[in-house]
C-alpha positions as a printed Julia matrix, in Angstrom:
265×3 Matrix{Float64}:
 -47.39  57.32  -44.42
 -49.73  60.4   -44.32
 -53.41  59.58  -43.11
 -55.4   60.82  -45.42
 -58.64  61.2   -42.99
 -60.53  60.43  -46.06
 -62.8   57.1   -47.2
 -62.86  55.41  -49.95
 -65.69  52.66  -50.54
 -64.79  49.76  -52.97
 -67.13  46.76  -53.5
 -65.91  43.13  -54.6
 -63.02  44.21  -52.03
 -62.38  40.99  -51.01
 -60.33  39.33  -54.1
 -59.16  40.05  -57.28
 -58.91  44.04  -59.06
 -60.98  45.22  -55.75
 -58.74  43.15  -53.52
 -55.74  45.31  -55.24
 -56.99  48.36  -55.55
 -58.42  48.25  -51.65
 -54.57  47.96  -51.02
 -53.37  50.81  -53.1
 -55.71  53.05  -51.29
 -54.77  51.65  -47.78
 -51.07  52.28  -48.87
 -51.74  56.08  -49.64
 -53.51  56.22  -46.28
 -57.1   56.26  -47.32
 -59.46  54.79  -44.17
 -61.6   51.98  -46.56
 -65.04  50.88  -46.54
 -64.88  47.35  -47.94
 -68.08  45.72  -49.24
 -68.55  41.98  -50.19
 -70.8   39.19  -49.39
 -69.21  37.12  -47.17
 -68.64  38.48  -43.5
 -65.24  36.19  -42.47
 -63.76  37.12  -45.4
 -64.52  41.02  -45.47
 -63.11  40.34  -41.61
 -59.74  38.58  -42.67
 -59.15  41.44  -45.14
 -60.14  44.41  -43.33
 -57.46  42.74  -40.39
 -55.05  43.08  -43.74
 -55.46  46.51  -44.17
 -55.74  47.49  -40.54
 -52.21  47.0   -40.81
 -51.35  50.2   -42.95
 -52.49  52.3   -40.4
 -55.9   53.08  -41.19
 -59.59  52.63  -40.49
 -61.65  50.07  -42.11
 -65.28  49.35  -41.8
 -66.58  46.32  -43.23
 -70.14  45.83  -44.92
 -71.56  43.11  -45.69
 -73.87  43.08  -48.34
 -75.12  41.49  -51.22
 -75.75  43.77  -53.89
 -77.06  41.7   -56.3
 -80.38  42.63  -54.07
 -81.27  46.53  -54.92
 -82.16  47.41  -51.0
 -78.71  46.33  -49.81
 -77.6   48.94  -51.84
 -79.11  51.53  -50.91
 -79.27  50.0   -47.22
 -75.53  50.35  -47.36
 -75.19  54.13  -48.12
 -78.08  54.65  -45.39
 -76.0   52.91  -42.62
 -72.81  54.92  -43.62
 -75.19  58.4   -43.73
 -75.53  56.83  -40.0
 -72.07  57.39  -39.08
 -71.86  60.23  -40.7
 -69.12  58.59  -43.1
 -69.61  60.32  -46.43
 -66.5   58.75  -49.24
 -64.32  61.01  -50.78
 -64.16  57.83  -53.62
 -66.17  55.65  -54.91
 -65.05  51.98  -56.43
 -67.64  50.21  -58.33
 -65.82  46.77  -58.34
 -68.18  43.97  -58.03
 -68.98  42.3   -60.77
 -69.68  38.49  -62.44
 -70.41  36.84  -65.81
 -72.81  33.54  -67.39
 -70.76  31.98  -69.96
 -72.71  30.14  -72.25
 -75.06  30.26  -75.52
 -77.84  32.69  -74.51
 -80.4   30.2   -75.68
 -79.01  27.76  -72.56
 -78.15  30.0   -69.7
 -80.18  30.67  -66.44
 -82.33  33.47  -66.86
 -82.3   34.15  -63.19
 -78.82  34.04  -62.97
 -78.56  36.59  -65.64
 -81.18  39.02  -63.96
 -78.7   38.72  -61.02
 -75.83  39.55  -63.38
 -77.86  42.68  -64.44
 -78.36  43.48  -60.92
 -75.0   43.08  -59.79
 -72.91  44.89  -62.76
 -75.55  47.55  -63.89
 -78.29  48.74  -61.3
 -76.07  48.26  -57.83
 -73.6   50.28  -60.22
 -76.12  53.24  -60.7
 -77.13  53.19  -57.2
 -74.17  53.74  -55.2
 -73.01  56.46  -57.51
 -76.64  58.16  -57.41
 -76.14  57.87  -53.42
 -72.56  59.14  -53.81
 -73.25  61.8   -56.21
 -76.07  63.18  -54.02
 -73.63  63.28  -50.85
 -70.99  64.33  -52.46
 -72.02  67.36  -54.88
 -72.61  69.99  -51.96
 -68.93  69.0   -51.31
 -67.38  70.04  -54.45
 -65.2   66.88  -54.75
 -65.27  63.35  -55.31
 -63.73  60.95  -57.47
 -65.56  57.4   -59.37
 -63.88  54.59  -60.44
 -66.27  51.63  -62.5
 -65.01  48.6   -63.6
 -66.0   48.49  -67.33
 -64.02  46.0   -69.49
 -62.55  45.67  -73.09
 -65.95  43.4   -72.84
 -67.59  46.92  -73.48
 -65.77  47.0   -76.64
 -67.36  44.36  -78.61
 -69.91  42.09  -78.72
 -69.65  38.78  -76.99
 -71.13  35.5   -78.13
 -70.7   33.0   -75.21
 -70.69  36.02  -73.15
 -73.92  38.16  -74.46
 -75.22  39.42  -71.22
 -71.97  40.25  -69.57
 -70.61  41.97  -72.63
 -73.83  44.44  -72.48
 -73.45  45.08  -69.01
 -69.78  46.08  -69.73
 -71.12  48.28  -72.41
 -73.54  49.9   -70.57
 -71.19  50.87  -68.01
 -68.79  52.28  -70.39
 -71.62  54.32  -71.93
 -73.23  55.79  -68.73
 -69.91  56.09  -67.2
 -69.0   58.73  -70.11
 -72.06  60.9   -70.16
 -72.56  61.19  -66.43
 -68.66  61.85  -66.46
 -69.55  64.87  -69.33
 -72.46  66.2   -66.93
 -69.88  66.14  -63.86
 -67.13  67.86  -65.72
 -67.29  71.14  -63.52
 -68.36  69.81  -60.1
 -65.21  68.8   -59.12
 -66.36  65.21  -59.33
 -64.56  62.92  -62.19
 -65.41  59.62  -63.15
 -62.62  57.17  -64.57
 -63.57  53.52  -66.55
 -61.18  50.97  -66.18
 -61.0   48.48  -68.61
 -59.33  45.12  -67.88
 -59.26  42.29  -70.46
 -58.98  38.88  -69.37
 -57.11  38.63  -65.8
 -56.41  36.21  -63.28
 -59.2   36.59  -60.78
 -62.04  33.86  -59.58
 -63.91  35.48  -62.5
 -63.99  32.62  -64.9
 -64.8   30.16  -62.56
 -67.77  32.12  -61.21
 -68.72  32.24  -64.56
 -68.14  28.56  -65.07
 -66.16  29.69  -67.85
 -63.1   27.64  -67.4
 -63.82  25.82  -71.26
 -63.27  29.14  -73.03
 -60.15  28.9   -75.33
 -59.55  32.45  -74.12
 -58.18  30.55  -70.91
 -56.61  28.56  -72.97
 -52.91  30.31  -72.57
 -53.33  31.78  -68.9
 -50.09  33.25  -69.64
 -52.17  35.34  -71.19
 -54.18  36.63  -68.2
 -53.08  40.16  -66.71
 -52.34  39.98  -63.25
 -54.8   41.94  -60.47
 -52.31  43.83  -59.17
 -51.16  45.42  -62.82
 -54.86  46.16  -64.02
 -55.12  47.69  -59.88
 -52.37  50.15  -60.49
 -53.47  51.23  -63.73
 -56.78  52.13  -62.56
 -55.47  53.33  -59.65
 -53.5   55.91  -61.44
 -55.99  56.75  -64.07
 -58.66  57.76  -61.38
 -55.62  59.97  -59.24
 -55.27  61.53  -62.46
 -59.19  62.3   -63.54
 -58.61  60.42  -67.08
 -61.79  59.6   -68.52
 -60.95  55.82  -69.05
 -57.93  53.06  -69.36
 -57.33  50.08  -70.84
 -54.83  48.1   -69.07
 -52.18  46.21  -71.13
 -50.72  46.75  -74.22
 -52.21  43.41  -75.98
 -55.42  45.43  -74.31
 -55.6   48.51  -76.28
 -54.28  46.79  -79.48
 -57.26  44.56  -79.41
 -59.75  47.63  -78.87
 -57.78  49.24  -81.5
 -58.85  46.52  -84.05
 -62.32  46.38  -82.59
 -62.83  50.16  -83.06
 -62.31  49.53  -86.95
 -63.88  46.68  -87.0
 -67.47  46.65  -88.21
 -69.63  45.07  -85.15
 -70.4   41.41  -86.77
 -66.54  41.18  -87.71
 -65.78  42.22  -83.72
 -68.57  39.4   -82.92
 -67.45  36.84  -84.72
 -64.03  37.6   -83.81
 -64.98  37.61  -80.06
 -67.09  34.62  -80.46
 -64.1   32.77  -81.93
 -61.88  33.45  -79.26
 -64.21  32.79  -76.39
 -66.36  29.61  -77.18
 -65.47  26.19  -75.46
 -61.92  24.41  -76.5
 -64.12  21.34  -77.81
 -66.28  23.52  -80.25
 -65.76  23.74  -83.68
């Protein structure tokens, strides 16, 4: 395997899509910057990866807290580590009526998926656009698709990424920087249980979860590529299909349907 000499900096690194797509990148040679909040596990991975050959630097950081974003480009600026890619990964969900859910907990949510999301690629943009190359992965979601009742304020995050994603990706378009979306549906990650989710009928059939390492490798490939966005999975893009003609309270009701608890009629 060629060393590629060349970072890339994923957060949520530690499990799930991030987990998978940290490997891809160690496979191709790519030294990693692995973010995540808790220090033994960042440790066990980055032991994982160490194994392919290449650097890793571990930070620990918990960027549902604005400053540890920005702390964390500061400290690589330090090193003088400036990543050729950037993997917005981290993410979480409230499942729940809107009405009952924890406001705080949702503010977090915002935090996490939406304004760690624009800092880091501010940070990376501004490092990177003297360079003349650089290329952004975010984690959207076929979330960003449709309206979600049960899921409102996870569902708008997705959007907003989707949204931002595509303009800043239009501005970029000759700076030698590309952005790429990736958009999962429901896969088997810790996700739902963060959420406390695990009533949803959408878990129902988890044989209808994609794996990680599928939805990894399609976003992988996407980004390699400079495409402006993927859905992974077949059922995936059928179900955005429908949604697209859908008018929005059809694709909310639909959504709603699939995702409130097994017990609720």
């Amino acid at each position: 395997m060629e060393r590629k000499n060349q970072y890339a900096l994923i957060t949520g690194a530690t499990s799930g899509i991030g987990y998978e797509l940290a490997k891809l990148f160690a496979q191709e040679g790519y030294d990693l910057v692995i973010v995540s909040r808790n220090h033994d596990e960042l440790k066990a991975k980055a032991e994982e990866f160490k194994s392919f050959g290449i650097n890793v630097i571990t930070m620990a950081k918990n960027l549902f807290l604005q400053e540890d974003a920005y702390s964390l480009y500061s400290e690589l600026q330090l090193h003088g580590i400036s990543p050729e890619i950037l993997v917005n990964d981290a993410g979480q969900g409230v499942y729940g009526k809107f009405q009952d859910t924890d406001i705080h907990r949702e503010v977090d949510i915002v935090n996490l998926n939406i304004v760690s999301v624009i800092i880091l690629t501010k940070l990376f943009l501004k490092d990177r656009l003297t360079k003349g190359s650089g290329k952004i992965l975010n984690l959207a979601s076929v979330a960003s698709k449709a309206p979600g009742p049960w899921h409102s304020v996870y569902h708008g995050t997705k959007a907003f990424v989707l949204s931002w994603s595509e303009a800043i990706r239009e501005e970029l378009k000759d700076s030698g920087i590309t952005v790429t979306a990736l958009l999962p549906g429901p896969t088997d990650t810790d996700f739902f249980n963060k959420a406390e989710m695990n009533e949803s009928k959408i878990l129902e059939d988890k044989d209808n979860l994609m794996s990680p390492e599928e939805v990894a490798k399609d976003g992988f490939d996407a980004l390699m590529n400079g495409n402006d966005k993927v859905i992974s999975g077949l059922k995936n893009k059928l179900s955005v299909a429908m949604t697209n003609i859908s008018p929005d309270s059809m694709a909310a009701h639909r959504m709603g349907e699939m995702q409130k608890p097994v017990d609720e009629k």
